[in-house]
PDB file of N, H, CA, C and O in Angstrom:
ATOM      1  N   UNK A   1       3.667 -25.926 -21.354  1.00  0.00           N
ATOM      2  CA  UNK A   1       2.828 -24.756 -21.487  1.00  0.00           C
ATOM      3  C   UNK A   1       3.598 -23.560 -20.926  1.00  0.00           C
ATOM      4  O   UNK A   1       4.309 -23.640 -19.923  1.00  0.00           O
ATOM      5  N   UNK A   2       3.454 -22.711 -21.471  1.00  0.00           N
ATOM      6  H   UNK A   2       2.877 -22.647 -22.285  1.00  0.00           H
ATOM      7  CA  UNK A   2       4.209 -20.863 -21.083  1.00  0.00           C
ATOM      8  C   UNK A   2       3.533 -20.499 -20.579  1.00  0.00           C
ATOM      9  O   UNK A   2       2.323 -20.564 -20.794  1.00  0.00           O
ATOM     10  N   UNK A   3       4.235 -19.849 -19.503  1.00  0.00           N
ATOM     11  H   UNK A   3       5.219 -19.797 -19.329  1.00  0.00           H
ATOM     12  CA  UNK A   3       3.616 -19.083 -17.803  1.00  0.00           C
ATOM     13  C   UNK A   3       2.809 -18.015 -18.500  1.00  0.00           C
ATOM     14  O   UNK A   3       1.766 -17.608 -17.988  1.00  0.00           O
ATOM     15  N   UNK A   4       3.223 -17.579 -19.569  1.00  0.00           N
ATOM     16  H   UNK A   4       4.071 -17.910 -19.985  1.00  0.00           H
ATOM     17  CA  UNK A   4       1.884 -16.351 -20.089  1.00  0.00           C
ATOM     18  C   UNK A   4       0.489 -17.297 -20.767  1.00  0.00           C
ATOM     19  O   UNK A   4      -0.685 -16.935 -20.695  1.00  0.00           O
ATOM     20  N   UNK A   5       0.880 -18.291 -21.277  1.00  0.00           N
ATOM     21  H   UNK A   5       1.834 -18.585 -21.335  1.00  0.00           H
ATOM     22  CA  UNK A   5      -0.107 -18.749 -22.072  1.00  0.00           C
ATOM     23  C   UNK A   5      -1.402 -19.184 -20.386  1.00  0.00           C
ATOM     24  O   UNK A   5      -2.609 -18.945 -20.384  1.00  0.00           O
ATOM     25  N   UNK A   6      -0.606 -19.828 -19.204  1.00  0.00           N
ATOM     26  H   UNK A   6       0.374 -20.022 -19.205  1.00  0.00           H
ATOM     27  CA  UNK A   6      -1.331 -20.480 -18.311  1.00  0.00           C
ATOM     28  C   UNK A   6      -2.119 -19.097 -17.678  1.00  0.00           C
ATOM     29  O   UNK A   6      -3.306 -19.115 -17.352  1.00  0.00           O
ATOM     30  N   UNK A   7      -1.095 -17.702 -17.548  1.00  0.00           N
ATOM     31  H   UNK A   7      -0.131 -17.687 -17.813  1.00  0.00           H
ATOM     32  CA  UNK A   7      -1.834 -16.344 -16.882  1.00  0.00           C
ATOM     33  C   UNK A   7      -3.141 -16.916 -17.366  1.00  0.00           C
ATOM     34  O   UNK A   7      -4.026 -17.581 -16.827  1.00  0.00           O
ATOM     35  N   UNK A   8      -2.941 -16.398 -18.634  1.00  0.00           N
ATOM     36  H   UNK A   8      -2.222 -15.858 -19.072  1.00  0.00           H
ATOM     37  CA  UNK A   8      -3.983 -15.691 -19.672  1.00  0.00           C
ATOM     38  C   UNK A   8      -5.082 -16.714 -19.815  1.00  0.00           C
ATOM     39  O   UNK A   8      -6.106 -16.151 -20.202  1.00  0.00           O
ATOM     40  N   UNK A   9      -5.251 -18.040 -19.640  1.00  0.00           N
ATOM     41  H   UNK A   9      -4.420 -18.498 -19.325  1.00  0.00           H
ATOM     42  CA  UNK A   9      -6.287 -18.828 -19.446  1.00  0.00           C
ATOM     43  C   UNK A   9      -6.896 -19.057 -18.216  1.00  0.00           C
ATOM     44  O   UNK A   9      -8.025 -19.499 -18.001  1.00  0.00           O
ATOM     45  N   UNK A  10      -5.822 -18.627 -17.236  1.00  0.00           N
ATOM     46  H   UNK A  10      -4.905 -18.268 -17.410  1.00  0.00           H
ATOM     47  CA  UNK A  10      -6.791 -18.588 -15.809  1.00  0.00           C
ATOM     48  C   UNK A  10      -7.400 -17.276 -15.564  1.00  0.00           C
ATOM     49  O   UNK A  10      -8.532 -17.094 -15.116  1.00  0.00           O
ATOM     50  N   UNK A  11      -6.575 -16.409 -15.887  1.00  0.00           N
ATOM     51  H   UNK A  11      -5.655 -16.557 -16.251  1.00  0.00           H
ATOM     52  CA  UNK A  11      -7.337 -15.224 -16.041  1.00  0.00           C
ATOM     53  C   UNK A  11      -8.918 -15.025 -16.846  1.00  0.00           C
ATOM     54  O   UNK A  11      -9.843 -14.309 -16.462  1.00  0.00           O
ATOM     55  N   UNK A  12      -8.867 -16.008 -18.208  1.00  0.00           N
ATOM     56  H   UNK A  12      -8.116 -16.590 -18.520  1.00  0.00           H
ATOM     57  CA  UNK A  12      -9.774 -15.623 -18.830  1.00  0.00           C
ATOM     58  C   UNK A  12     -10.978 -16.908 -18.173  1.00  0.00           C
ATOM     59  O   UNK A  12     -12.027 -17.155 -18.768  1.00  0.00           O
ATOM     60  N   UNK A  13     -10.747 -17.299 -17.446  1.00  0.00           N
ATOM     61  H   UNK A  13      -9.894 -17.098 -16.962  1.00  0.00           H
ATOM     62  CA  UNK A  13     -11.384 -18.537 -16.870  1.00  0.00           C
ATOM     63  C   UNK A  13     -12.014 -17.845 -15.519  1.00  0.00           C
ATOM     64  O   UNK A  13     -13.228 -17.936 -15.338  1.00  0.00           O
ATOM     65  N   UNK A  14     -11.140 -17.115 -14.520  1.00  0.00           N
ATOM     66  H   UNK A  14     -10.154 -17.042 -14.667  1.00  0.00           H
ATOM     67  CA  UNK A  14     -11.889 -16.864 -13.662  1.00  0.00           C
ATOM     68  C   UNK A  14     -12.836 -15.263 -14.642  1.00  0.00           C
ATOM     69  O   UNK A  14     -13.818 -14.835 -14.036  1.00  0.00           O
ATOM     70  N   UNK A  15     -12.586 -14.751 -15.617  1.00  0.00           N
ATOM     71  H   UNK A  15     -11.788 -15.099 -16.110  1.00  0.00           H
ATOM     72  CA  UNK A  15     -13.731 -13.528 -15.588  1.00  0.00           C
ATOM     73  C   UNK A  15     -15.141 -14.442 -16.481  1.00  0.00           C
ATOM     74  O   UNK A  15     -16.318 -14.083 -16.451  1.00  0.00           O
ATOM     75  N   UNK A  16     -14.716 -15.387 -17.056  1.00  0.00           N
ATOM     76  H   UNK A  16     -13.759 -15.678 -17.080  1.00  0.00           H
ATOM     77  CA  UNK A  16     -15.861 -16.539 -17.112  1.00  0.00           C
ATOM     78  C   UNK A  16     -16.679 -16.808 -16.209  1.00  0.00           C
ATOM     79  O   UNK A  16     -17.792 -16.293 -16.099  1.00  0.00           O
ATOM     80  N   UNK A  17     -16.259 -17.534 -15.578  1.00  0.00           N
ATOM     81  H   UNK A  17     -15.355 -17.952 -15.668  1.00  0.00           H
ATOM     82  CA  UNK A  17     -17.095 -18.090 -13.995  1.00  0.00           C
ATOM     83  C   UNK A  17     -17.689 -17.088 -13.090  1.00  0.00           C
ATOM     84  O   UNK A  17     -18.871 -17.185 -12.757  1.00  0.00           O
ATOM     85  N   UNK A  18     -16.894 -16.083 -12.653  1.00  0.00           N
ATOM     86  H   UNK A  18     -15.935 -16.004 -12.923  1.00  0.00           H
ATOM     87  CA  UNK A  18     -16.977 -15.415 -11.944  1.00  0.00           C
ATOM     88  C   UNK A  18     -17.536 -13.967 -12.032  1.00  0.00           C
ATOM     89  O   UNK A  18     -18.206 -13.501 -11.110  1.00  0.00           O
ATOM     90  N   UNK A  19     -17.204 -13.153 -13.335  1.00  0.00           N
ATOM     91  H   UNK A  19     -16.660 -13.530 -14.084  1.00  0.00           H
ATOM     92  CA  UNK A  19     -17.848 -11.718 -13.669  1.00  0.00           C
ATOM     93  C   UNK A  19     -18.631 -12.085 -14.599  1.00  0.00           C
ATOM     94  O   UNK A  19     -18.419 -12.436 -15.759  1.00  0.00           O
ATOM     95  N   UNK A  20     -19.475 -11.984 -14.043  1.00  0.00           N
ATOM     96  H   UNK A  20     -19.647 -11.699 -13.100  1.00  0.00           H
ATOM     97  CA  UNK A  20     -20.779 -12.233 -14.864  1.00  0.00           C
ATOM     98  C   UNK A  20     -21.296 -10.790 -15.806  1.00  0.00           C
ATOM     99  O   UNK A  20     -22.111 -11.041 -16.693  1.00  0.00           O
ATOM    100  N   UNK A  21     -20.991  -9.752 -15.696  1.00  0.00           N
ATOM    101  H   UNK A  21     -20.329  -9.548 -14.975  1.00  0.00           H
ATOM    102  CA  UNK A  21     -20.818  -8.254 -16.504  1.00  0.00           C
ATOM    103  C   UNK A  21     -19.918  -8.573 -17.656  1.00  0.00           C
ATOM    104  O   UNK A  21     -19.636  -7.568 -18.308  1.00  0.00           O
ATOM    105  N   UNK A  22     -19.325  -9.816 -18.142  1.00  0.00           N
ATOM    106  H   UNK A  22     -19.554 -10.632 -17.612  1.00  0.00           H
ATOM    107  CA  UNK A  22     -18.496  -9.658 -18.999  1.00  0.00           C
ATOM    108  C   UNK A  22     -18.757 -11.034 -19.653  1.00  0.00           C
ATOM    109  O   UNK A  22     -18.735 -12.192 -19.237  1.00  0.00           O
ATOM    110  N   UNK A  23     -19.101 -10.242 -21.256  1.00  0.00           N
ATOM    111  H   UNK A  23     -19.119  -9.302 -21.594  1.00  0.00           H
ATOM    112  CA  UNK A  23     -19.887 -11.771 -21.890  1.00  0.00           C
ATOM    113  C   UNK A  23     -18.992 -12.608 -21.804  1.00  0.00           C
ATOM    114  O   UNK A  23     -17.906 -12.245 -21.354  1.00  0.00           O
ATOM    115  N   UNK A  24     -19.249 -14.337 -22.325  1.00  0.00           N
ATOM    116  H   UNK A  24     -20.132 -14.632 -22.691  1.00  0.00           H
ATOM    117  CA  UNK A  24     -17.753 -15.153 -22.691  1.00  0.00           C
ATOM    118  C   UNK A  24     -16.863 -15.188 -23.673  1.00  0.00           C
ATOM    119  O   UNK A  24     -15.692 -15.569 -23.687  1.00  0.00           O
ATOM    120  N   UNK A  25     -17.910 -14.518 -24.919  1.00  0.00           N
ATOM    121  H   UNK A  25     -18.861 -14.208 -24.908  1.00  0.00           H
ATOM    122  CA  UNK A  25     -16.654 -14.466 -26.256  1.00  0.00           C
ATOM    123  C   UNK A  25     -15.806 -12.968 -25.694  1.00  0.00           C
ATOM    124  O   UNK A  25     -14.643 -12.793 -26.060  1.00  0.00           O
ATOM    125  N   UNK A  26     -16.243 -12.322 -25.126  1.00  0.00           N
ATOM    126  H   UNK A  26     -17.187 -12.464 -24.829  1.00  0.00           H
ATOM    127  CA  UNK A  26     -15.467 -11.062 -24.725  1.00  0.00           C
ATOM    128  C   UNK A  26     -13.992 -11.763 -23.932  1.00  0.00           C
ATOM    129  O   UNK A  26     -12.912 -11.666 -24.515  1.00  0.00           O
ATOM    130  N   UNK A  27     -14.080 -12.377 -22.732  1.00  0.00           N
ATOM    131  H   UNK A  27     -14.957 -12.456 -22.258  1.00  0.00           H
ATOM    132  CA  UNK A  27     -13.262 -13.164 -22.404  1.00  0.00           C
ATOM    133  C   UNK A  27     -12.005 -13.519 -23.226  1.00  0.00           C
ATOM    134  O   UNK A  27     -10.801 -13.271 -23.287  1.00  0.00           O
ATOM    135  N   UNK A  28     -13.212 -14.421 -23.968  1.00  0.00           N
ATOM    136  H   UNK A  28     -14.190 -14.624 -23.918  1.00  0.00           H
ATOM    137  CA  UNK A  28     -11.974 -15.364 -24.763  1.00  0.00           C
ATOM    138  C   UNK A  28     -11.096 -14.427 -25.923  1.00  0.00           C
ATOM    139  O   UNK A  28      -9.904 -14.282 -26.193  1.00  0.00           O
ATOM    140  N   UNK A  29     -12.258 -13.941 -26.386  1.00  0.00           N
ATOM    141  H   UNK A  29     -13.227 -14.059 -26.167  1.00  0.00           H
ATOM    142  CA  UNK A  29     -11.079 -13.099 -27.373  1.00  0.00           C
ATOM    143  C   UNK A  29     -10.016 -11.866 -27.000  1.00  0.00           C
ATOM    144  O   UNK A  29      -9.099 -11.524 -27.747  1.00  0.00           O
ATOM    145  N   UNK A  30     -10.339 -11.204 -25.576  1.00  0.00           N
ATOM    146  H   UNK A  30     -11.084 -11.482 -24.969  1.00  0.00           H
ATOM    147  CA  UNK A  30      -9.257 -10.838 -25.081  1.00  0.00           C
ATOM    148  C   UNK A  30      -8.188 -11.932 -24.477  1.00  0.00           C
ATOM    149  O   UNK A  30      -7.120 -11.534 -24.013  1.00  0.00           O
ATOM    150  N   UNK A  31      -8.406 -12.831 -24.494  1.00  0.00           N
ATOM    151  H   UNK A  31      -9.274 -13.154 -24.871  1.00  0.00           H
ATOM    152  CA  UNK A  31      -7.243 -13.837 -24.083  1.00  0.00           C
ATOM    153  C   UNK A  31      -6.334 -13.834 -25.311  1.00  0.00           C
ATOM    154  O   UNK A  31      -5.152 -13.492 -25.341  1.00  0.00           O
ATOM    155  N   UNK A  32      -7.008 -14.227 -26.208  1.00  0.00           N
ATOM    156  H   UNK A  32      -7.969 -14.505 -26.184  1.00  0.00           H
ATOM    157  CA  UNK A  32      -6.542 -14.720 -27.228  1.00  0.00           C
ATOM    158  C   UNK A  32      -5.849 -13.186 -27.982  1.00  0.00           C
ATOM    159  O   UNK A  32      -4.933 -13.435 -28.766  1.00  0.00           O
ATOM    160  N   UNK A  33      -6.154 -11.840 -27.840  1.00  0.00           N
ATOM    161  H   UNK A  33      -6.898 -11.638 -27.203  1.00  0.00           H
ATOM    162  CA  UNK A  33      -5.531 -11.050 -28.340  1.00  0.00           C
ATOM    163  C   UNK A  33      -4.128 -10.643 -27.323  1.00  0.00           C
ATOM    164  O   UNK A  33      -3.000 -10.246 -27.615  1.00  0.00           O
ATOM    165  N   UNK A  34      -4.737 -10.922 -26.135  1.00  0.00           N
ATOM    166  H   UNK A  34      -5.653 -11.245 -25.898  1.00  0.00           H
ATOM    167  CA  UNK A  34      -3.251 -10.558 -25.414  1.00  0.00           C
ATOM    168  C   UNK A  34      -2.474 -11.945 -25.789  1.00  0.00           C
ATOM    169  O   UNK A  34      -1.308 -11.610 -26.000  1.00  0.00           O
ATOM    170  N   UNK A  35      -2.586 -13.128 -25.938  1.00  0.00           N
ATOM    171  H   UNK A  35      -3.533 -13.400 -25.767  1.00  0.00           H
ATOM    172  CA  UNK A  35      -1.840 -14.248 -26.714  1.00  0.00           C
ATOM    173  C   UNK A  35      -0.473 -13.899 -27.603  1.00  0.00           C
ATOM    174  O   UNK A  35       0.716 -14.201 -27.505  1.00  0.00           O
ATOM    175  N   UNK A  36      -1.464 -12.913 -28.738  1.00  0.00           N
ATOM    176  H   UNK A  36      -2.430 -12.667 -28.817  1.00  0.00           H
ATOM    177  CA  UNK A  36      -0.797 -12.557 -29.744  1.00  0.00           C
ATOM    178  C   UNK A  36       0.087 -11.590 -29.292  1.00  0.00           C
ATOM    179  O   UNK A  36       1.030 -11.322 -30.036  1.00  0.00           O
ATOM    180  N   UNK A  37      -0.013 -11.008 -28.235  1.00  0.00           N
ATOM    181  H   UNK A  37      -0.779 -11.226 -27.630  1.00  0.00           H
ATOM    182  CA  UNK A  37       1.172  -9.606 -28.473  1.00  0.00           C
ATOM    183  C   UNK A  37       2.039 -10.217 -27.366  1.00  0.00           C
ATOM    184  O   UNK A  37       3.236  -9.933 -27.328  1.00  0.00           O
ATOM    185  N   UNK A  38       1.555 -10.948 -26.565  1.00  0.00           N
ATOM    186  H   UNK A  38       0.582 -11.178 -26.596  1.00  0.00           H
ATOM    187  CA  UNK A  38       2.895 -11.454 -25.639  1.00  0.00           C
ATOM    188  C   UNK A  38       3.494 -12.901 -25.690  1.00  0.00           C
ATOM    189  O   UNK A  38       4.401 -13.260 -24.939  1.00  0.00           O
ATOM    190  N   UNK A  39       3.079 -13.472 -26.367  1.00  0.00           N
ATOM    191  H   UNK A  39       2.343 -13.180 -26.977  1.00  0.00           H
ATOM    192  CA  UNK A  39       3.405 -15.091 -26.471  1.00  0.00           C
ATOM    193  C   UNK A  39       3.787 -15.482 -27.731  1.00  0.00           C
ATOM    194  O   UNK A  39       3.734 -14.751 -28.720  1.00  0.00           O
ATOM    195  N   UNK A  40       4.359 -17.182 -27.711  1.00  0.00           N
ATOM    196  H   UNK A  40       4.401 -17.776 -26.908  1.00  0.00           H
ATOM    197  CA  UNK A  40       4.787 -17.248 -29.253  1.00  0.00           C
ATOM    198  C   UNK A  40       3.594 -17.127 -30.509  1.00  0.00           C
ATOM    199  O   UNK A  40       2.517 -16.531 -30.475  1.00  0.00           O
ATOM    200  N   UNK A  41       4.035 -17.694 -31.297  1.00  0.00           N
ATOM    201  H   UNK A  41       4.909 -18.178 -31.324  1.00  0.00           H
ATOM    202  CA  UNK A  41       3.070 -17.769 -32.822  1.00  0.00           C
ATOM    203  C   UNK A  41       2.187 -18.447 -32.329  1.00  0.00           C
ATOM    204  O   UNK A  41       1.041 -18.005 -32.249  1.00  0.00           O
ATOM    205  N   UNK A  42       2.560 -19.818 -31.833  1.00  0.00           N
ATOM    206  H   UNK A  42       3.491 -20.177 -31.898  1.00  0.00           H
ATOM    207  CA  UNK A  42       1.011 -20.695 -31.547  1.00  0.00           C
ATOM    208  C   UNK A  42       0.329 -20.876 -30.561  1.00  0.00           C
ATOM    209  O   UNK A  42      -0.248 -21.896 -30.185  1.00  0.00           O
ATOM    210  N   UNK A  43       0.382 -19.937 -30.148  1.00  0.00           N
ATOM    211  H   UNK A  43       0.850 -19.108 -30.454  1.00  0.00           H
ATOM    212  CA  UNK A  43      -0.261 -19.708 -28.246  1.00  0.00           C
ATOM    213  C   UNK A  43      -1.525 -18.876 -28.721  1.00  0.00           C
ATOM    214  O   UNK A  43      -2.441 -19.140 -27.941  1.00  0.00           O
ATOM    215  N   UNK A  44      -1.886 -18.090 -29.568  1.00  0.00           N
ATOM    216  H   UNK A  44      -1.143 -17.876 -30.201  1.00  0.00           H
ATOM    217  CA  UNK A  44      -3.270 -17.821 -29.848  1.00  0.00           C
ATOM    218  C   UNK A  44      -4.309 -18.724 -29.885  1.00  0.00           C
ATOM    219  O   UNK A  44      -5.345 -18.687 -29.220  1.00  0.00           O
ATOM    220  N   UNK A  45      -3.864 -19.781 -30.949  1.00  0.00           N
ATOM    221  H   UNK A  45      -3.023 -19.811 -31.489  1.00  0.00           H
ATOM    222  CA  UNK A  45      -4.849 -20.691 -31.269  1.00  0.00           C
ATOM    223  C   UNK A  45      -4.791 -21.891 -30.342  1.00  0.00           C
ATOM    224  O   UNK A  45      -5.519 -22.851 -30.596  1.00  0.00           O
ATOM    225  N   UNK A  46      -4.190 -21.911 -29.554  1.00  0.00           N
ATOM    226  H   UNK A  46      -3.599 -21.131 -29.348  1.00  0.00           H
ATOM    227  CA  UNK A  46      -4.155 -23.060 -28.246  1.00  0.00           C
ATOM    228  C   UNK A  46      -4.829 -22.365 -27.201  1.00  0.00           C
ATOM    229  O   UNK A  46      -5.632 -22.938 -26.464  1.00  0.00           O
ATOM    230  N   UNK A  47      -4.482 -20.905 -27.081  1.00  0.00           N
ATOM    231  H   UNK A  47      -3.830 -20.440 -27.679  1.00  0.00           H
ATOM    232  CA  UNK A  47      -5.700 -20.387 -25.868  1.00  0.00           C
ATOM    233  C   UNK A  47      -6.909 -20.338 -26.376  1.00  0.00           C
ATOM    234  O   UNK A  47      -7.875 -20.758 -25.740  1.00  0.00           O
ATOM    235  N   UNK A  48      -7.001 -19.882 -27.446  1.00  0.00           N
ATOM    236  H   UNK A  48      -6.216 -19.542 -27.963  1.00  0.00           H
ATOM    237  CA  UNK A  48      -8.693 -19.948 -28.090  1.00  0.00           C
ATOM    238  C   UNK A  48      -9.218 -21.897 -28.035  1.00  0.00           C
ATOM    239  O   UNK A  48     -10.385 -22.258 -27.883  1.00  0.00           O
ATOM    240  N   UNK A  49      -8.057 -22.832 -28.196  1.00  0.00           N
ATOM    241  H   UNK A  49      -7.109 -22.539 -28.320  1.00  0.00           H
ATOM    242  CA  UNK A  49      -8.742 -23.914 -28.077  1.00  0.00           C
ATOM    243  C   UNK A  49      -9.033 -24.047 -26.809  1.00  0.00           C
ATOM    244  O   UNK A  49     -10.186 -24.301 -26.462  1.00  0.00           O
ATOM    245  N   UNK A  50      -8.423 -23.955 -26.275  1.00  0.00           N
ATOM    246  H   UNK A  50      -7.486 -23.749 -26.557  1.00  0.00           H
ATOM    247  CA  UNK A  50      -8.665 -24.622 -24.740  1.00  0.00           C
ATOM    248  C   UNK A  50     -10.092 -23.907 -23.594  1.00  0.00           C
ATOM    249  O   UNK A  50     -10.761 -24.405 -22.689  1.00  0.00           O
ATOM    250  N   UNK A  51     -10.045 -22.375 -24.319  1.00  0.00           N
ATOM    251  H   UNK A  51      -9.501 -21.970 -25.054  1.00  0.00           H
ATOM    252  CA  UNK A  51     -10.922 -21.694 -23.333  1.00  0.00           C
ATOM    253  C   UNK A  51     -12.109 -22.094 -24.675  1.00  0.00           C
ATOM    254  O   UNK A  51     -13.219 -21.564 -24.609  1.00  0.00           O
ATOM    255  N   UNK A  52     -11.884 -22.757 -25.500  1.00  0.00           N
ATOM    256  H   UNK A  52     -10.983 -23.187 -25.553  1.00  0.00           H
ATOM    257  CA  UNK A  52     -13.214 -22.947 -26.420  1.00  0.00           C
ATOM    258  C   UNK A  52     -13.714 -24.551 -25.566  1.00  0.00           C
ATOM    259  O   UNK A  52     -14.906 -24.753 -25.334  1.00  0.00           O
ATOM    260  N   UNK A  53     -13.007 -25.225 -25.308  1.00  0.00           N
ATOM    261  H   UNK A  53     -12.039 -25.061 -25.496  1.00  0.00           H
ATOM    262  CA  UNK A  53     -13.389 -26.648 -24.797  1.00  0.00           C
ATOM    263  C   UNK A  53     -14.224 -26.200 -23.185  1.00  0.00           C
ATOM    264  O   UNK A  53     -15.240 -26.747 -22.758  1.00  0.00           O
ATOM    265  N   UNK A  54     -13.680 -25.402 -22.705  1.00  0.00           N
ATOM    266  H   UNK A  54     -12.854 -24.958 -23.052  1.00  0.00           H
ATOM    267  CA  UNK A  54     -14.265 -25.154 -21.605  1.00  0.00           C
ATOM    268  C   UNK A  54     -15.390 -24.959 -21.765  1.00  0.00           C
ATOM    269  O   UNK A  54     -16.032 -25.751 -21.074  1.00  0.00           O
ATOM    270  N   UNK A  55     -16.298 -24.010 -22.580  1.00  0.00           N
ATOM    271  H   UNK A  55     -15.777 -23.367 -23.141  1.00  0.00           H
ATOM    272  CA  UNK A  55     -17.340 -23.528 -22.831  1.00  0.00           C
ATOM    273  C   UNK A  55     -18.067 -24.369 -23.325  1.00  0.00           C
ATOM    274  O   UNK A  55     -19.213 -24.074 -23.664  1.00  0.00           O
TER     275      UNK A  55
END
């Protein structure tokens, strides 16, 4: 796993749990858009899976 892909899921994991002012698809799909501009091709759809299993 890539140190951006792990940021970006703990990141989007603690504003899950923890900020409750911020819905969960909001979360996830900013994970998943910062995915795309800093990580490889298939790190979008592996952060969207993984923060989707969580939920």
């Amino acid at each position: 796993m890539a140190k951006v892909d792990l940021a970006l899921i703990r990141l989007a994991v603690y504003e899950i749990k923890y900020e409750a002012d911020i819905p969960t698809g909001v979360a996830i799909n900013e994970a998943v858009e910062l995915a795309k501009i800093y990580s490889s091709d298939g790190a979008p759809s592996f952060v969207n899976g993984v923060l989707a299993k969580l939920v």
